[in-house]
Legacy VTK file of the C-alpha trace (Angstrom):
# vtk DataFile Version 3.0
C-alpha trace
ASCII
DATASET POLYDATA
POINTS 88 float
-10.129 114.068 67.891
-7.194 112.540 69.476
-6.835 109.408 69.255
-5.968 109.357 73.238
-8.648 110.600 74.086
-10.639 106.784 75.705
-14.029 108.961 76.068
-14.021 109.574 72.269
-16.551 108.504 70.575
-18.444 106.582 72.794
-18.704 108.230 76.419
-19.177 111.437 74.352
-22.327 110.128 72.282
-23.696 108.500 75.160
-23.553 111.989 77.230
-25.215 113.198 73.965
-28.161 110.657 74.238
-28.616 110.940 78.105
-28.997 114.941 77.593
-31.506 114.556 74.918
-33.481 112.116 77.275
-33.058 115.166 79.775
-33.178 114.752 83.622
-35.628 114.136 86.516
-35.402 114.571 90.064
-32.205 112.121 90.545
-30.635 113.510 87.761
-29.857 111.933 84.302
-32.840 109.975 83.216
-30.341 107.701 81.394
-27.594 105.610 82.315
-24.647 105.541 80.127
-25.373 101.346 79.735
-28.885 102.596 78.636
-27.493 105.469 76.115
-25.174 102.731 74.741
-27.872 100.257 74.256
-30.346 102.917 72.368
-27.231 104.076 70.091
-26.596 100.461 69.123
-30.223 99.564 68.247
-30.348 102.537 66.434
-26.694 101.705 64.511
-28.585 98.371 63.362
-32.011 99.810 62.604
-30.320 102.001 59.838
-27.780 100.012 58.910
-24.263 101.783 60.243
-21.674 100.100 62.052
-22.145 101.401 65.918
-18.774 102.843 65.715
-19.390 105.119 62.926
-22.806 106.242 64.540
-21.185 106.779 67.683
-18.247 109.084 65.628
-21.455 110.936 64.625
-22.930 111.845 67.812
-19.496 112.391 69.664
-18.665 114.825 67.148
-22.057 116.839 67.347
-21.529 116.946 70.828
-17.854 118.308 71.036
-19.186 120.755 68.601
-21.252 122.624 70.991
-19.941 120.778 74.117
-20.178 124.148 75.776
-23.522 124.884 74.960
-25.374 121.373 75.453
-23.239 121.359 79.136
-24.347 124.775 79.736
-28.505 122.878 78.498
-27.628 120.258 80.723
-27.171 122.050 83.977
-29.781 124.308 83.569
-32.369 121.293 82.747
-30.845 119.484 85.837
-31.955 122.881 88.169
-35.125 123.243 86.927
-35.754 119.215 87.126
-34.951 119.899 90.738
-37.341 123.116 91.311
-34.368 125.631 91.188
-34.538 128.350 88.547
-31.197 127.980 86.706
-31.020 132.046 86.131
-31.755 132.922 89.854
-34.788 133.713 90.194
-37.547 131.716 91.527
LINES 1 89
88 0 1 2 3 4 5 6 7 8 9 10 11 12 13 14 15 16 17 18 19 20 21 22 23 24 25 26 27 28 29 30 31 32 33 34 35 36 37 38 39 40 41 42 43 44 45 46 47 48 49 50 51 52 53 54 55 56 57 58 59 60 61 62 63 64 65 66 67 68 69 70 71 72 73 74 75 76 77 78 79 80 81 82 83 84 85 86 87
């Protein structure tokens, strides 16, 4: 990952979180500040510097970036009582 890149790793892991959390009718049901919060509890419940976890996640998510944006949309739909394929 470049090194230029100012969402990497922490932005991305927190995305990562908030999808797992999934979404409700106003969309995410995580903040970013409440992603960020979880992921450093976790980091100190196990031991790992928060960077290092956050690495982790970020680069599970750019691995299938396509496919958990692709999860996150269609969760988001349904959350909001539209079927994400088209049909009702």
């Amino acid at each position: 990952m470049s090194s230029e890149d100012s969402r990497y790793p922490y932005t991305y892991a927190c995305d990562f979180i908030r999808t797992a959390a999934g979404y409700g009718e106003g969309g995410t049901k995580l903040s970013r500040g409440d992603a960020s919060q979880i992921r450093s509890q976790i980091a100190e419940i196990i031991g790992m510097p928060d960077e290092e976890l956050a690495r982790k996640i970020a680069d599970r998510y750019l691995a299938d970036q396509e496919g958990i944006e692709r999860k996150q949309a269609e969760e988001f739909l349904s959350s909001i009582g539209i079927s994400p394929y088209g049909v009702a």
